[in-house]
C-alpha positions as CSV (number, residue, x, y, z in Angstrom):
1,X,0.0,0.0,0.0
2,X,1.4,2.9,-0.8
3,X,1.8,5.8,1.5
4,X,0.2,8.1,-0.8
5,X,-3.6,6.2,-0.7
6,X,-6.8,8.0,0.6
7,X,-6.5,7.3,4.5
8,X,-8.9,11.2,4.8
9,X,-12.5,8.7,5.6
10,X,-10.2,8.2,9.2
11,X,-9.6,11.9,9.4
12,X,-12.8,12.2,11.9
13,X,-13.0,14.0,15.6
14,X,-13.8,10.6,17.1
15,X,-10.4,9.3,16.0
16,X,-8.0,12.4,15.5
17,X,-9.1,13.2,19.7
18,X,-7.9,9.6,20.9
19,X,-4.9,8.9,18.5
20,X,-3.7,12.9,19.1
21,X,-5.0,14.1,22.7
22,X,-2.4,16.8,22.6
23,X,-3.7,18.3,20.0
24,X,-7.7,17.4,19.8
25,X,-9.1,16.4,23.3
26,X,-10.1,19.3,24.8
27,X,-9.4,17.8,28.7
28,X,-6.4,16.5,27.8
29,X,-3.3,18.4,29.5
30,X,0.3,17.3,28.7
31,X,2.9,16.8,31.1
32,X,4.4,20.9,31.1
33,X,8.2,20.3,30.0
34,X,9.1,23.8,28.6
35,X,11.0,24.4,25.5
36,X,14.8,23.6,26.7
37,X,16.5,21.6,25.4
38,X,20.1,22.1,26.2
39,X,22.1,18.2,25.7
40,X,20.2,18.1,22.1
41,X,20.6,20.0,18.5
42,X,17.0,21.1,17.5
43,X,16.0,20.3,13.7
44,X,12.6,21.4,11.9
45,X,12.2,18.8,9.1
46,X,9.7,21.0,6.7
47,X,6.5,18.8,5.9
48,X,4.1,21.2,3.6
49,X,4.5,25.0,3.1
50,X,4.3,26.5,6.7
51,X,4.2,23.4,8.6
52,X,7.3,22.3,10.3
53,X,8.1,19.5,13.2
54,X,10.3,19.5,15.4
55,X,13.0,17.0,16.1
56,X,15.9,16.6,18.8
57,X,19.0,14.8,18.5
58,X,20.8,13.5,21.6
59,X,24.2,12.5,20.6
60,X,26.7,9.9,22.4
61,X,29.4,10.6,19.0
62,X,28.8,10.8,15.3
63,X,30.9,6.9,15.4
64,X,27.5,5.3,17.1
65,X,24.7,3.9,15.9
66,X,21.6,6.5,15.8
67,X,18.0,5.8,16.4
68,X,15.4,7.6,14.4
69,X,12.7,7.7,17.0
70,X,8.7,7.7,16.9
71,X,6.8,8.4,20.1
72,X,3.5,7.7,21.6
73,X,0.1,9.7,21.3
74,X,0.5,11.8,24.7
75,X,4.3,12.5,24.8
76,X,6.6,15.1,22.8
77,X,9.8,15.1,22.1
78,X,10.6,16.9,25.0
79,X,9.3,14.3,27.5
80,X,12.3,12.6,25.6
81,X,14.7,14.7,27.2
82,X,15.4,12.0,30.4
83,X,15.1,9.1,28.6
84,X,17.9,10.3,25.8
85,X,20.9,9.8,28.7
86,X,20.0,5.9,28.9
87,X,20.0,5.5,25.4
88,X,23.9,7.6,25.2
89,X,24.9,5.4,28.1
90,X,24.4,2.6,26.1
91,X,26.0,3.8,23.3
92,X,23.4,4.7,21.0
93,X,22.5,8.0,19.2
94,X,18.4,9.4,19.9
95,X,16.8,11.1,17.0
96,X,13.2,11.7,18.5
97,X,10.7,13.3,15.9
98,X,7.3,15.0,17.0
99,X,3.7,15.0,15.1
100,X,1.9,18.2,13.7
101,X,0.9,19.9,17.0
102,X,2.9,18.6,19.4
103,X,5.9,20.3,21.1
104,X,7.8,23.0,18.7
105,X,5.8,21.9,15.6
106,X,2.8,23.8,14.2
107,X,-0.1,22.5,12.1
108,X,-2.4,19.7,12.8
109,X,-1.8,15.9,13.0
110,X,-4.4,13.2,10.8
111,X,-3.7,9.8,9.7
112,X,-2.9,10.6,6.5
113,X,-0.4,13.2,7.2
114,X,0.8,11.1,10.5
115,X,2.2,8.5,7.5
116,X,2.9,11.3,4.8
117,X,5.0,13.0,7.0
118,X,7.1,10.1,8.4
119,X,8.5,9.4,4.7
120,X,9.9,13.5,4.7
121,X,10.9,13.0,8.3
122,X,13.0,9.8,7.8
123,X,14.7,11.1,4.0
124,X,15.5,14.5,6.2
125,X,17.5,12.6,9.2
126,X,19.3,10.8,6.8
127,X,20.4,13.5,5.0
128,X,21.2,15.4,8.4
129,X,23.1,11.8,9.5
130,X,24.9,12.2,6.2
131,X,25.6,16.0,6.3
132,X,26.9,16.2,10.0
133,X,29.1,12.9,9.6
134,X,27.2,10.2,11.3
135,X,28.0,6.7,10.9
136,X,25.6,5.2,8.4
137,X,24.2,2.9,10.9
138,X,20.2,3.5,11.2
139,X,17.3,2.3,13.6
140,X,13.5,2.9,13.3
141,X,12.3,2.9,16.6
142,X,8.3,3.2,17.6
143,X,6.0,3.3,20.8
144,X,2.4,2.5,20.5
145,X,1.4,5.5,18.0
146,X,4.9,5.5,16.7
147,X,4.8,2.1,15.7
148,X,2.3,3.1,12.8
149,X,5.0,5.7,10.9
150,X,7.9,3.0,12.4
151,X,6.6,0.3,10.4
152,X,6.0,2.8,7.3
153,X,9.0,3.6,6.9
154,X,10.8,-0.2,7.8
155,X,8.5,-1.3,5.3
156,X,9.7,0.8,2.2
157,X,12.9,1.7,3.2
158,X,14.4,-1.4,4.6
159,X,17.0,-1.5,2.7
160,X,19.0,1.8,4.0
161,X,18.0,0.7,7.8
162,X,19.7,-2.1,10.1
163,X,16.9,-2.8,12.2
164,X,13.2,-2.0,14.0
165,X,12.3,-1.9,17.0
166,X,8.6,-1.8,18.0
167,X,7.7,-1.1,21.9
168,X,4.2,-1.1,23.1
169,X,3.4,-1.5,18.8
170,X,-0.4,-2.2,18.0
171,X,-0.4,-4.9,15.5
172,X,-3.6,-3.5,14.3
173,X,-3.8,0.1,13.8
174,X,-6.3,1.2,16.6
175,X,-8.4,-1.0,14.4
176,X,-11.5,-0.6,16.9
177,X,-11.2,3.4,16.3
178,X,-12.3,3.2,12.8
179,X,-14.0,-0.2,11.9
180,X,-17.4,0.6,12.5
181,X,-16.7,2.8,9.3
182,X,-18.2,1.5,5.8
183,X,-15.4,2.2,4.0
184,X,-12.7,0.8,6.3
185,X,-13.5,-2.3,5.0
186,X,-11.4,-2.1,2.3
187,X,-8.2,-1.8,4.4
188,X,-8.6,-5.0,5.0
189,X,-7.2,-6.4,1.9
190,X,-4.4,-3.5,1.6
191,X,-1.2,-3.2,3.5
192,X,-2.2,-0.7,6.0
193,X,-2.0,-2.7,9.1
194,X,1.1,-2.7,10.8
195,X,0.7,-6.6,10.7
196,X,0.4,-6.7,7.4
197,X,3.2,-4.6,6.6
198,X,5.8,-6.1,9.0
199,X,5.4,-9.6,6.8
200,X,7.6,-8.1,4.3
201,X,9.9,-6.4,6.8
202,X,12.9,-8.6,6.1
203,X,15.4,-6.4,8.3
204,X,16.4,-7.9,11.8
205,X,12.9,-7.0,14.3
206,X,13.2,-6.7,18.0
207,X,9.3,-6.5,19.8
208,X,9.1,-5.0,23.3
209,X,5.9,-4.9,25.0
210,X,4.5,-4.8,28.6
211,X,3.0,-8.1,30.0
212,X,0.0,-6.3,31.7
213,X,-0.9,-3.5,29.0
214,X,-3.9,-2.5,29.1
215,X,-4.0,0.1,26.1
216,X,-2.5,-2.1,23.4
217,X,-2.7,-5.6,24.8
218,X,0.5,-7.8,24.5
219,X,-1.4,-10.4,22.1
220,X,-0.6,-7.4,19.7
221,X,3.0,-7.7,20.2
222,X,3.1,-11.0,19.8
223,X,0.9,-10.8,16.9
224,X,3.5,-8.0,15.6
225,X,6.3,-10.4,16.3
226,X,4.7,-13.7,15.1
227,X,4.1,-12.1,11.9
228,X,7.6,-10.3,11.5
229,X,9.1,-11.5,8.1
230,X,12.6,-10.9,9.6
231,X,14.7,-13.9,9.4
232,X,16.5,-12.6,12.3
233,X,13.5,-11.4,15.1
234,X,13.4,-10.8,18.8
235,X,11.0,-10.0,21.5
236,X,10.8,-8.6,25.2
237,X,7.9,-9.1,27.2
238,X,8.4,-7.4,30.7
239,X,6.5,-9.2,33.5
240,X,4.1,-6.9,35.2
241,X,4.4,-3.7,33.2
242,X,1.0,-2.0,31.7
243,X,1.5,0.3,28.4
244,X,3.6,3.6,30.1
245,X,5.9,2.0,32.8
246,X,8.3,-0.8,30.8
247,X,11.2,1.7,31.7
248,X,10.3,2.1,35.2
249,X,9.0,-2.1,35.7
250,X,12.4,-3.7,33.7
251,X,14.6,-0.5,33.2
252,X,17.4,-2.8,32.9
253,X,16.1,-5.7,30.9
254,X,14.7,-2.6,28.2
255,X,17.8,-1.1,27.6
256,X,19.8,-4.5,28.2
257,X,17.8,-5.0,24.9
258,X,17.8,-2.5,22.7
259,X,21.4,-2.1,23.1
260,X,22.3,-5.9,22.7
261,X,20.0,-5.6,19.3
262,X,21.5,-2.4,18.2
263,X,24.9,-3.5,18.4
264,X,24.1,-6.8,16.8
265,X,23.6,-5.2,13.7
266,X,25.2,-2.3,13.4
């Protein structure tokens, strides 16, 4: 399916208000993190005429792997900013990339720009990784709503990435958001769910999901990993966490992870 297909029939207020609270539900109020960011280089990646996002680089060394980073439906990429030193301990470069609306970026998330804008987000960082001197060594990273452009991108550019890595991933697509809708029917037979996608994702797959989640249930992460065409796949289940603590429940056994997949295939 190609990322330019008609997705507007899901562009409704009773999806765009759960899938991007930030921005739509009116009783939603993020966590306040201000605007500084002083261990990270700021980029705006330029997504239509006007509309910018907002991106933030932690950096360990341009020699290290980087992760290009998508992140879940009530976070920005400044609620990234104490989660990046884990990552740089472990050796690993953070490239976290915000939606329309959230954080430093203007405009309005959808579904159909939430995928439209992945594909100029991911061909900007690598021209940034190329430009600045990073080592050519790329991860897609994605947590819950992140695993939708994560899986996007793996999916048609697999060949210029070394790995994915899908935390708290819904194998599904929020299906039950939109399929009481006539026309979603159609989806069905089309590579739009991340399940269907990750089949011809041949590049090495690590799935990390909470035992307990109540959000995105773990049979979607082991649907997500079950279904992964990588040859070479991996996944984490972390006993007792629900969908926003893995850090906190298995801080250890999460990074243990990503860094022991990361440096696999670098």
């Amino acid at each position: 399916m190609s990322h330019e297909s008609d997705l507007s029939f899901l562009d409704i207020s009773e999806i765009l208000e759960v899938l991007f609270p930030v921005v739509y539900f009116p009783f939603y109020f993020p966590q306040a993190g201000g605007n500084s960011l002083p261990g990270a280089a700021i980029h705006f990646i330029e997504v239509e005429e006007g509309v910018k996002i907002g991106c933030a680089l932690w950096a360990k060394g341009k020699e290290f792997p980087t992760i290009l980073y998508f992140h879940g439906n009530g976070e920005t990429v400044i609620d990234y900013d104490w989660a990046a030193q884990f990552y740089l301990d472990r050796g690993v470069n953070l490239f976290v990339a915000d939606y329309r609306g959230y954080g430093l970026s203007n405009g309005k998330p959808t579904i159909t720009n939430l995928i439209r804008d992945s594909h100029l987000i991911f061909h900007t960082f690598r021209k940034i990784m190329e430009k600045e001197g990073y080592r050519p060594s790329l991860f897609l990273m994605g947590r819950s709503l992140g695993s939708i452009p994560a899986v996007e991108l793996a999916y048609h550019y697999q060949g210029e990435l070394k790995g994915l890595i899908i935390e708290s991933g819904s194998a599904n697509n929020f299906r039950h958001l939109w399929n009481h809708l006539e026309s979603s029917k159609r989806l069905l037979s089309e590579k739009f769910l991340n399940k269907e996608k990750i089949k011809s994702v041949l590049i090495p797959t690590c799935v990390i999901h909470g035992e307990l989640d109540q959000i995105i249930p773990v049979q979607e992460g082991l649907e997500l990993y079950e279904k992964a065409g990588a040859g070479v796949k991996g996944i984490l289940i972390i006993s007792g966490a629900d969908h926003n603590d893995l850090i906190i429940r298995g801080h250890t056994q999460y990074f243990t992870k990503i860094e022991e997949f990361v440096k696999k295939y670098l």
